[in-house]
C-alpha positions in Angstrom: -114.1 158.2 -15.8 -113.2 161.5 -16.7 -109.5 162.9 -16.2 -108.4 163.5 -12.4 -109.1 167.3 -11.0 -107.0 168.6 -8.7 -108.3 171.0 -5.8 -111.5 171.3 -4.0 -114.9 172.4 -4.9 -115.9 175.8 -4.3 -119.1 175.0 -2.9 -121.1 176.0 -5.8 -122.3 174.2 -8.5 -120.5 174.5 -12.1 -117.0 174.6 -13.3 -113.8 176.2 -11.4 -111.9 178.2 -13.2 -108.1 177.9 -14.1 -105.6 179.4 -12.9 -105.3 182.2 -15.0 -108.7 183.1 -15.7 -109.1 180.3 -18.6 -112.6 179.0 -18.6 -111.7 175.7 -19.6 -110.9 173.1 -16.7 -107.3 171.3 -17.0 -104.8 170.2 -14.6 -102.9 171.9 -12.4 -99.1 172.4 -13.6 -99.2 171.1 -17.2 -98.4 173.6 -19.6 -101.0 174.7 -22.4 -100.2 172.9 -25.2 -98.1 170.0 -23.3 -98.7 166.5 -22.4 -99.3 165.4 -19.5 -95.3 164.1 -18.1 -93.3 166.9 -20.0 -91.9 169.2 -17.7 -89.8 171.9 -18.8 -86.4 170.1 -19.6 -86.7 167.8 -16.9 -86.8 164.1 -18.5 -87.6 162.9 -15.2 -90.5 162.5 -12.7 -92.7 165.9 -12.6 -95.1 167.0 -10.2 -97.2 166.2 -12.9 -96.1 162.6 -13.0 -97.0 162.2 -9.2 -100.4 163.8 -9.2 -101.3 161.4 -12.1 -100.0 158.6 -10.3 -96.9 157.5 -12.7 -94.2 155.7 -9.9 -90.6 157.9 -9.2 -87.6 156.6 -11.7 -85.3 154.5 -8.4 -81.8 155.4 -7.8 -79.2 153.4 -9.5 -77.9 150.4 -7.6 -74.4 152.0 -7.3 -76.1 155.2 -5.8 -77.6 152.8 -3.1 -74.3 150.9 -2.8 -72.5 153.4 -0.3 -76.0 153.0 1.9 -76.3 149.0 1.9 -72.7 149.2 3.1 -73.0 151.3 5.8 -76.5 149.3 6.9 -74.2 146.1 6.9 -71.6 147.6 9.0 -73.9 148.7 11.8 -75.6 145.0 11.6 -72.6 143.6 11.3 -71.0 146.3 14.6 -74.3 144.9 17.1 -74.4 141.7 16.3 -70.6 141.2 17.3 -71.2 143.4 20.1 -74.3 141.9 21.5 -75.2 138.3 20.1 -72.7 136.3 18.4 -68.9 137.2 17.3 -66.1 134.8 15.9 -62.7 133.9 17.3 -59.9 132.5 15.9 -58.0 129.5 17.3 -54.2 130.1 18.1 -53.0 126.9 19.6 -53.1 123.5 20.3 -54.7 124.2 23.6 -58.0 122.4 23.0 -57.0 119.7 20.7 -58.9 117.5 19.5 -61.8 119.6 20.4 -60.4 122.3 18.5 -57.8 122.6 15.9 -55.4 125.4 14.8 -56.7 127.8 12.6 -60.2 126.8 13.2 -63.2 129.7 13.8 -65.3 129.5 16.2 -68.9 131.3 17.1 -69.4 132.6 21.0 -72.4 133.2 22.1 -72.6 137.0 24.0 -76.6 137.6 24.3 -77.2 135.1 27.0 -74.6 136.4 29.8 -76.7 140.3 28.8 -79.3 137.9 30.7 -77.5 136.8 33.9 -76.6 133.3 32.6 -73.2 132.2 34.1 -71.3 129.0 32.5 -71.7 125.8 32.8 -69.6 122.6 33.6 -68.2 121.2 30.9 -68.9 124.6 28.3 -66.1 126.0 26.2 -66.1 129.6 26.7 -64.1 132.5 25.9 -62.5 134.6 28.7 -60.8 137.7 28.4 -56.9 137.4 30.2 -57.5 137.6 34.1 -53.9 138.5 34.2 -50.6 138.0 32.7 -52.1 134.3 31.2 -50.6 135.0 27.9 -47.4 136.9 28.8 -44.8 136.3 26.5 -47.4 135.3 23.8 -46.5 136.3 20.1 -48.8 139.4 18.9 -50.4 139.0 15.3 -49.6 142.2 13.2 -53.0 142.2 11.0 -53.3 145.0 8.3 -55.7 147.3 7.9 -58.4 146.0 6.2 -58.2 142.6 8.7 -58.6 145.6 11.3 -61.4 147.2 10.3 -63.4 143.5 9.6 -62.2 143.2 12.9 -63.6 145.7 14.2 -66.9 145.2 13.0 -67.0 141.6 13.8 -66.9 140.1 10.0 -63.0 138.5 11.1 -61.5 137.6 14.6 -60.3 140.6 16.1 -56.2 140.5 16.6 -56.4 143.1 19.8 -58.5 141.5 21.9 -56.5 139.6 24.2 -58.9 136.5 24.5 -58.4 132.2 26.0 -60.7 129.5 25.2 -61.2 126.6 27.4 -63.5 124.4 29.1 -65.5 125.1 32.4 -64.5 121.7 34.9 -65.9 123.3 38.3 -67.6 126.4 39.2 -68.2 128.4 42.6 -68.4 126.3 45.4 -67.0 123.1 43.4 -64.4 121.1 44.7 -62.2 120.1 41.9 -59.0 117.5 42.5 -56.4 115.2 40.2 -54.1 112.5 41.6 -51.3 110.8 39.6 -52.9 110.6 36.1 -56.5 110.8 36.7 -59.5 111.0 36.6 -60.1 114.5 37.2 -62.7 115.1 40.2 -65.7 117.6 40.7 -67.2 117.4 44.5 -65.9 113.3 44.5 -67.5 112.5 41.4 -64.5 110.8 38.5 -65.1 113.0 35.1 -65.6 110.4 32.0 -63.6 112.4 29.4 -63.5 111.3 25.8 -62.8 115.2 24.8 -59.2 114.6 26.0 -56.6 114.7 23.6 -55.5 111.1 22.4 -52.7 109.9 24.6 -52.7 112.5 27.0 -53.8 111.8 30.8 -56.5 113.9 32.6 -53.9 114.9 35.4 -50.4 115.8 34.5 -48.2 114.2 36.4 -45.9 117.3 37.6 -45.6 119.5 40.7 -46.1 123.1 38.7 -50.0 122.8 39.3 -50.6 118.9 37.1 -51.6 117.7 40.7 -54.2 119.8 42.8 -57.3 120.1 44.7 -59.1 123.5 45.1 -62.6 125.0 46.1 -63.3 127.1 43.1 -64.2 130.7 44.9 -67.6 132.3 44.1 -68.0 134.6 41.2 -65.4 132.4 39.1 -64.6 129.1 37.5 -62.3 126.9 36.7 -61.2 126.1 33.5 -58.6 123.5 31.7 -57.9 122.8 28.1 -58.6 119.2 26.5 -54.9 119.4 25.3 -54.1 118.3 28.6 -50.6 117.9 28.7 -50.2 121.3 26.2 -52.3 124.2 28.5 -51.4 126.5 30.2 -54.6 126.9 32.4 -56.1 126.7 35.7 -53.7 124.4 36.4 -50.3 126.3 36.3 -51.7 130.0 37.4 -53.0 129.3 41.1 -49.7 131.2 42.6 -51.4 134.4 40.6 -54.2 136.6 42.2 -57.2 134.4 41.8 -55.9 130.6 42.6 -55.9 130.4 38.8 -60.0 130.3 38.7 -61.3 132.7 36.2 -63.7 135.7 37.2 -67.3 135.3 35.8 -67.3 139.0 34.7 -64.3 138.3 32.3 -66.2 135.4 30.7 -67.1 136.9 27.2 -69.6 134.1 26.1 -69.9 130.6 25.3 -68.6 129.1 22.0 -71.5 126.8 20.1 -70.0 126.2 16.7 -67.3 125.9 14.7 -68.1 128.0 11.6 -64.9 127.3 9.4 -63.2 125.8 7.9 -66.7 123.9 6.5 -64.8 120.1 6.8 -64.4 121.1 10.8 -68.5 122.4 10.8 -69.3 121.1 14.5 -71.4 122.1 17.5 -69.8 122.6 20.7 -71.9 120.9 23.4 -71.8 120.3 27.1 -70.6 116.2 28.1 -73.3 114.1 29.3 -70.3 113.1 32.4 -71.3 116.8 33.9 -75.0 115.9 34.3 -74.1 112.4 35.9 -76.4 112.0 39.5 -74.5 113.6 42.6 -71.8 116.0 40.7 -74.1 118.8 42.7 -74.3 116.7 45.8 -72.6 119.5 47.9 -73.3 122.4 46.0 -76.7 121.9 46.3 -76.7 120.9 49.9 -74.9 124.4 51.2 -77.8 126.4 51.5 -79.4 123.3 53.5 -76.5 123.5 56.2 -75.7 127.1 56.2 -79.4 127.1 57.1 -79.2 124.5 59.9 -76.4 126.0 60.9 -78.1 129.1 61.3 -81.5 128.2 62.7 -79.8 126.2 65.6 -78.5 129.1 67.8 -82.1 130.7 67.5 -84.0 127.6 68.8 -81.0 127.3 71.8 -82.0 130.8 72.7 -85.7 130.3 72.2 -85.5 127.6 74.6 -83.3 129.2 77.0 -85.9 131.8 77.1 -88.7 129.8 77.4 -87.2 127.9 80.6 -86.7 131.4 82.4 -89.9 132.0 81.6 -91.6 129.1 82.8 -89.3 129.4 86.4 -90.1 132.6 87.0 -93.3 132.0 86.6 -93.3 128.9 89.0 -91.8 131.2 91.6 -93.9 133.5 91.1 -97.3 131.2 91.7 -95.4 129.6 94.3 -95.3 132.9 96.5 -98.8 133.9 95.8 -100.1 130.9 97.2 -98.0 131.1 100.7 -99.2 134.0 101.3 
């Protein structure tokens, strides 16, 4: 095939003529006595280049650096905002469960969704008040802030607890002397607990309790029993020391570092034992009964008025 033309026939038969008057047919934007690719000083792609086809010289990789940066920043900012983000762990709280130092991954698409935890999850939860007064403030530096920020390290700001969910709205949760801990009468099996610690703590600040965990919150205890200040030792604080659903900031699944402590976080098979929703599931059942038992009183009532004035009512119409 013959060298590509560029423009569109006349509608004639025979030759177009070049720019210029030149009989001769060539291609647009190459100079007479050039070839084809050698624009006037310019070494690098011509408009000649592209209309014969011949690819665009890429940009250098640290031209496109600043660009895959910023790209990884924005990632990086909407996946901590939206699906996953990591915490550090302070304290002993959730020992053995957790250690020191140990990172964890939380879980923040599925409460976007309506999901609400679950006995027996670790979660996250943002302070429902004065929780970690007195509590010594990290003082990261700048470049620990801004990785922070973006999700890529634990952010030092954010004024975060991790335990586990025991009982949620409508529970009943109760410990006497030592243990076992109770949800709605059934006794928790507990291997989580930290070795040589009891379930219940054998104290009067809050070690020995029974509450009804309010709707719209939950309430939590560490595995560290005897070294957590949770649910436990905050019920003279607005709340009973249950935690509001809407402060829950997702549910941690793994431990991501260090890799020796690489772990999933999943719920104890002593939460899905038969009966443990025994009550919860039977409220709607007698708030129902309850309900539908004035109506059939009155329907009745009703219906015997009915039926005696009606007696009456045949009862003169055939005297007379």
């Amino acid at each position: 095939m013959g060298d590509l033309a560029v423009g569109a026939r006349s509608g004639h038969e025979g030759p177009e003529e070049r720019p210029g008057g030149s009989d001769e047919p060539g291609v647009e934007g190459v100079a007479d006595g050039a070839p084809p690719g050698d624009d006037a000083g310019d070494g690098g792609s011509t408009e000649g280049e592209r209309a014969l086809g011949r690819p665009k010289k890429p940009r250098s990789f640290w031209k496109e650096l600043p660009l895959l940066i910023g790209i990884a920043l924005v990632l990086a900012l909407l996946i901590k905002s939206f699906l996953v983000q990591a915490f550090s762990i302070p304290s002993d709280s959730m020992q053995n469960t957790l250690q020191q130092g140990d990172r964890v991954l939380v879980d923040k698409l599925t409460p976007w969704f309506g999901s609400e935890p679950e006995r027996g999850e670790v979660i996250v939860f943002r302070d429902p008040g004065h929780w970690l007064d007195g509590e010594p403030t990290p003082d990261p530096n700048a470049i620990q802030r801004v990785l922070g920020w973006v999700g890529l390290m634990p952010s030092a700001d954010e004024k975060d607890l991790i335990k586990r969910v025991i009982g949620v709205a409508g529970d009943t949760v109760e410990c006497k002397g030592t243990g076992p801990v109770k949800v709605n009468g059934k006794a928790l099996n507990e291997p989580y607990v930290f070795a040589g610690n009891t379930p219940c703590s054998a104290d009067d600040q809050g070690g020995q309790f029974k509450v009804t965990v309010p709707q719209g919150k939950v309430w939590v205890m560490g595995d560290h029993r005897q070294n957590s200040l949770d649910s436990r030792y905050h019920q003279n604080q607005p709340g009973g020391g249950a935690v509001p659903v809407d402060n829950v900031v997702g549910r941690a699944i793994v431990i991501a570092w260090p890799p020796t402590r690489w772990a999933t976080l999943p719920k104890p098979d002593t939460f899905d034992q038969p009966g443990i929703n025994a009550l919860s599931s039977a409220a709607p059942g007698v708030l129902g009964l309850a309900g539908a038992v004035p109506i059939v009183l009155w329907r009745r009532r009703r219906l015997t008025v009915a039926a005696g004035w009606a007696a009456r009512v045949s009862g003169g119409s055939t005297a007379g």
